[in-house]
C-alpha positions as CSV (number, residue, x, y, z in Angstrom):
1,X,47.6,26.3,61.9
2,X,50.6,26.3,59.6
3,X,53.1,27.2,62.0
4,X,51.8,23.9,63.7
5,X,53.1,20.8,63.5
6,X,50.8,17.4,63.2
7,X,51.1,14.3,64.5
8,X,53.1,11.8,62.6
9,X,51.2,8.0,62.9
10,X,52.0,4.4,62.3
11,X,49.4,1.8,62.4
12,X,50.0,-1.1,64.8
13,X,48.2,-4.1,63.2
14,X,46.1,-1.4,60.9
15,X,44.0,0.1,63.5
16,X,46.7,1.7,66.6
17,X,47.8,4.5,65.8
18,X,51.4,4.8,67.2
19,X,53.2,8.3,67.8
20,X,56.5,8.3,65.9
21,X,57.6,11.6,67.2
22,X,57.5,9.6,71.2
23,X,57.8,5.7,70.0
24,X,54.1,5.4,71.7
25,X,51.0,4.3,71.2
26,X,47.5,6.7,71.8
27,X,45.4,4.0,73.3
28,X,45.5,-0.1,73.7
29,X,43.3,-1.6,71.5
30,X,39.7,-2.6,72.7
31,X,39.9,-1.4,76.0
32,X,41.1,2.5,75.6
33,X,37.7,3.2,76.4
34,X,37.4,1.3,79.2
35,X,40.7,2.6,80.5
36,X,39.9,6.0,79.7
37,X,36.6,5.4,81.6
38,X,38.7,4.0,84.8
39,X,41.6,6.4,84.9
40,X,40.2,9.6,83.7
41,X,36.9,9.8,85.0
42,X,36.2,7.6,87.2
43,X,39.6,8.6,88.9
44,X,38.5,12.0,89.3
45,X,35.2,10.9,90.9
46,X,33.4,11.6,87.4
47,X,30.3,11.6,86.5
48,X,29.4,12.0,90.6
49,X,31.2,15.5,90.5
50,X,29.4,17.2,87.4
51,X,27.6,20.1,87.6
52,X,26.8,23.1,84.9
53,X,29.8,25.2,83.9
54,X,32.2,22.3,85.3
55,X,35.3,22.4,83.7
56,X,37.6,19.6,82.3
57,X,41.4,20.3,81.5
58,X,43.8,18.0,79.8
59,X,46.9,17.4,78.5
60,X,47.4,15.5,75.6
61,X,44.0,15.6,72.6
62,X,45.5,12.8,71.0
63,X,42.0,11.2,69.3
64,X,39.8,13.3,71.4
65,X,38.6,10.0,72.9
66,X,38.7,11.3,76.5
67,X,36.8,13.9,75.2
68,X,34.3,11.7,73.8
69,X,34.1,9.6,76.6
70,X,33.3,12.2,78.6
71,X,30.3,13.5,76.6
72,X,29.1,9.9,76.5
73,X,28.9,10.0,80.2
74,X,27.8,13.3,80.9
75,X,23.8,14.2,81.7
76,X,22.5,15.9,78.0
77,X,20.9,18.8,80.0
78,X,24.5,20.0,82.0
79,X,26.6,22.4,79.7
80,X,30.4,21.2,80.1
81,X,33.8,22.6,79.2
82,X,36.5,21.2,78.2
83,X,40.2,22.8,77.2
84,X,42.7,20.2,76.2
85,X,46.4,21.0,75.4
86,X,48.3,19.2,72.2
87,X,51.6,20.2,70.9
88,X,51.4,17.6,67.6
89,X,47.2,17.6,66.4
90,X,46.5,14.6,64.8
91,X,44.9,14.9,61.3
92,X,41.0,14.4,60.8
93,X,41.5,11.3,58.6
94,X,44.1,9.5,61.5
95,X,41.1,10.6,64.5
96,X,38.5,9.1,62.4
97,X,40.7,5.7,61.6
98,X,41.5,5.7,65.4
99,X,38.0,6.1,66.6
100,X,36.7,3.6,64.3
101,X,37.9,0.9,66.8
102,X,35.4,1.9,69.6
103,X,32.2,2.4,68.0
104,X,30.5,4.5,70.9
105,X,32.4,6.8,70.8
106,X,32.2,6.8,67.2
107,X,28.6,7.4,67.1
108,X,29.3,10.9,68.6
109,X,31.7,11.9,67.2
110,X,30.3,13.8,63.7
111,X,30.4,17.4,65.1
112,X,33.9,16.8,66.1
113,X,35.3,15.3,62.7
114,X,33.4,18.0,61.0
115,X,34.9,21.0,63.0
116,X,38.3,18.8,63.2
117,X,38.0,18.7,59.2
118,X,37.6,22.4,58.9
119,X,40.8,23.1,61.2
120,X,38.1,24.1,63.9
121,X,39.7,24.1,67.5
122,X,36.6,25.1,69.1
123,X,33.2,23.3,68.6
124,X,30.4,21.7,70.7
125,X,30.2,17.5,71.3
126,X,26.7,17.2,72.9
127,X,26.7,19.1,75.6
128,X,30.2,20.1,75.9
129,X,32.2,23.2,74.9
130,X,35.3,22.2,73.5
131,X,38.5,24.0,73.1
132,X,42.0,22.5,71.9
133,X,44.8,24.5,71.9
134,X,47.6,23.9,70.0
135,X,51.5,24.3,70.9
136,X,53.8,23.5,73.4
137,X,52.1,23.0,76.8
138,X,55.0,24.6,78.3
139,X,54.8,27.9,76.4
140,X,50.6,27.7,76.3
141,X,49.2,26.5,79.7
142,X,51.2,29.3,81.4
143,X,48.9,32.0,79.2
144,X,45.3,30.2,79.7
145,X,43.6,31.9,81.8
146,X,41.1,29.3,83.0
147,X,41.0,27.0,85.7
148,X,40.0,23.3,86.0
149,X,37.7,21.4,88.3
150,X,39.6,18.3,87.0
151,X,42.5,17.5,85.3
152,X,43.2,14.2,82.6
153,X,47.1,14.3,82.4
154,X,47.2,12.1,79.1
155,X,50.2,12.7,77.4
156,X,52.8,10.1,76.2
157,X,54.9,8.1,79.0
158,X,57.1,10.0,81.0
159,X,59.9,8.3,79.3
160,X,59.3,9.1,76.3
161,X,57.7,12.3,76.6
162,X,59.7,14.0,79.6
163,X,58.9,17.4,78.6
164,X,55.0,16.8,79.7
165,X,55.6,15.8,83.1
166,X,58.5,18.0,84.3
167,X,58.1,19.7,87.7
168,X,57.4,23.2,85.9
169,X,54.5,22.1,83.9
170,X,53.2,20.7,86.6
171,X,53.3,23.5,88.8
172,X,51.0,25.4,86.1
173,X,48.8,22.5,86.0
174,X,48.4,22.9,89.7
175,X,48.5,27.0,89.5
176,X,45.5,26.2,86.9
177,X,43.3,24.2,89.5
178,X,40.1,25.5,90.9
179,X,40.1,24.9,94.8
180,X,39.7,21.4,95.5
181,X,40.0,20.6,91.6
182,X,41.6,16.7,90.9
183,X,44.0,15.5,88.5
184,X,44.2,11.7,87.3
185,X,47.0,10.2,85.1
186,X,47.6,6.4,84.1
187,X,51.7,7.0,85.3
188,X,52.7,6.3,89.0
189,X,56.3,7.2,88.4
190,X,58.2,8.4,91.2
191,X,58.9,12.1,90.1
192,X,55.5,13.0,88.6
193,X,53.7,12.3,91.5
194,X,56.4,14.2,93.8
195,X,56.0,17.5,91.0
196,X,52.4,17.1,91.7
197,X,52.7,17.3,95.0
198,X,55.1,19.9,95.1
199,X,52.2,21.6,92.8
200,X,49.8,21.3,95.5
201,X,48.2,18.3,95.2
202,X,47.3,15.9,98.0
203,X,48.5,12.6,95.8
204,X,47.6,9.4,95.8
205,X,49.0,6.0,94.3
206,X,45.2,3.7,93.4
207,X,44.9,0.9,91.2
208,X,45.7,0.9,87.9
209,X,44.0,-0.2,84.4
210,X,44.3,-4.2,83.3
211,X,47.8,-4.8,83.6
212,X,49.5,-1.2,84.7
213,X,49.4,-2.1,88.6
214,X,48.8,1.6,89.6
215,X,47.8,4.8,88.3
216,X,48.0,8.2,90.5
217,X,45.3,10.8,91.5
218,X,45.3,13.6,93.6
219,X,42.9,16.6,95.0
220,X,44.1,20.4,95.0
221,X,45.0,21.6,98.5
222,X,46.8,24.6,97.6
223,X,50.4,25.0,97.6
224,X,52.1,25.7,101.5
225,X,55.0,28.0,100.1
């Protein structure tokens, strides 16, 4: 974990934590949750889709809030996975700040802190087996060997955070999609959606979160070429 870097924070008004590394914020406070809940799962047809052994793929840990609200969501008898990608991990006493602001998710949340605390980066939430691994996406997705049934492509704004979105990464996110598999990300920009279609994905522009007008989502078809 030494060879790692962590995130580096600033607290908006005492309780946002803000990415100084990307001049962004993890979450709008009061309603992350409820965007989370809107662009994440419900825009990958979650819970609907769940089933045992289904398997959840993200970029960007951040809090581990998508995470959380996942488990919140998910039926306590299904066994879940779920493999997140972070290049800058966040350190337990920032997550536990940050997650103080949305008290269900909060509530959950022990086992995490605990295995977060102890530089864990595998550990069971409920009923979910949780993996985070930690580097550059770019270097690590292409080695995991896994495949999702859905995707949450979380990671800072395209413009601030290029290196997340670029075509290539999003050819592995696609090469890294069980058949018929779903993505969903808050961003609608232009290019994203084109490398995600270029990935394989049959994309789609849908309505956003509060004030972001859209968001995009998109099934796995399979690339032509």
């Amino acid at each position: 974990m030494s060879n790692h870097q962590t995130a580096a924070i600033e607290w908006r008004d005492g309780v946002i934590p803000v990415s100084t590394q990307f001049d962004d914020p993890y979450f709008s406070i009061g309603s992350g949750l409820e965007e989370t809940r809107h662009v994440f799962l419900a825009g990958n047809d979650l819970p609907a889709r769940l089933k045992a052994g289904f398997h959840v793929a993200e970029l960007g840990f951040g809090t581990g809030l998508n995470m959380l609200a996942l488990a919140l969501l998910a039926p306590a008898d299904m066994p879940l996975k779920f493999t997140s990608f972070e290049a800058f991990p966040m350190n337990v006493t920032d997550v536990k700040t940050a997650l103080n602001a949305f008290p269900e998710a909060a509530a959950i949340a022990e086992p995490f802190l605990t295995a977060w605390a102890q530089g864990l980066r595998r550990f069971r939430v409920a009923n979910i087996e949780v993996e985070v691994i930690v580097g550059d996406a770019r270097e690590t997705l292409a080695q995991w060997s896994g495949k999702a049934d859905a995707w949450f492509l979380d990671g800072f704004s395209p413009a601030k955070n290029p290196e997340l979105w670029n075509a290539d990464l999003m050819a592995e996110v696609g090469a890294h999609t069980a058949d018929k598999g779903t993505f969903a990300t808050y961003t609608a920009a232009g290019h994203v959606r084109k490398s995600l279609a270029d990935a394989g994905f049959e994309v789609e522009r849908v309505q956003g979160f509060g004030r972001k007008r859209h968001m995009s989502r998109g099934t796995y078809l399979g690339r032509s070429s």
